[in-house]
N, C-alpha and C positions, 0 to 999 in steps of 0.2 A: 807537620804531620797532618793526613788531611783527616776528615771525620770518620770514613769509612775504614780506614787501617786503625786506628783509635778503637773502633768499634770492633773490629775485627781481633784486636789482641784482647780487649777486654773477654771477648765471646771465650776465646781457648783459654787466657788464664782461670775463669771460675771455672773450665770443665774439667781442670787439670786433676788426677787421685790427690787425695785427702792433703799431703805434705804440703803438694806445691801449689793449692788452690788458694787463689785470692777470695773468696766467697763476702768477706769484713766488709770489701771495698765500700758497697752499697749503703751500710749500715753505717760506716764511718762514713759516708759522704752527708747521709742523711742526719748525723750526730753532730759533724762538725757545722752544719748550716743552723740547728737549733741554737749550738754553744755563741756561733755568731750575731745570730738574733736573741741572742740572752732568753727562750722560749724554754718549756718544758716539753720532753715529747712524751707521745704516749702511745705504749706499744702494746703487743699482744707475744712478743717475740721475746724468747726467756733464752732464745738462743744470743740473740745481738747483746747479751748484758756486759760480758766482758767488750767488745767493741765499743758500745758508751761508754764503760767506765775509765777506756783506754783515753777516750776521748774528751771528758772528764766532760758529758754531758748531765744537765739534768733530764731523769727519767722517771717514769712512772710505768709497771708492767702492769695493765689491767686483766682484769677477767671477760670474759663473754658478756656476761650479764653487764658490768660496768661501761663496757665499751656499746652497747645495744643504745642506754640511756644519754651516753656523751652525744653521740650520731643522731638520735631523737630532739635533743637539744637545740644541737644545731644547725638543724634542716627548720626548724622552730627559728631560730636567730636570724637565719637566711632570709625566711620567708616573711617576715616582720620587716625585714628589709626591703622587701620588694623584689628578691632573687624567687628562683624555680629550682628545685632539685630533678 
């Protein structure tokens, strides 16, 4: 199958009404590569929680203010390293 039909059924299945909408896929794709790297994720998304849990990731839902500080940090880490944000 080539990329673009791939991408093309991915586009219609999320736009499908509620029943028949894949919407998870993302959020399970995103779940299952943390569970793969044994990583924690950390989200903002209280919608994706049954999707992790399906996916027996570890999660953490942060708040605005929490997530402000993680992102401060590590533009900090980055840049100690010698990277550029």
């Amino acid at each position: 199958m080539s990329a673009h039909v791939l991408l093309e059924t991915y586009s219609v299945l999320t736009r499908l009404p509620a029943p028949h909408r894949i919407a998870p896929v993302y959020d399970a794709l995103i779940a299952a590569t943390a569970v793969h790297h044994s990583a924690t994720l950390l989200t903002r998304d209280r919608r994706a929680r049954a999707t992790y849990d399906f996916v027996h990731a570890h999660y953490v839902v942060l708040r605005a203010v929490v997530l402000r500080a993680v992102v401060l940090r590590a533009r900090e880490l980055f840049a100690l390293a010698g990277g550029e944000c």
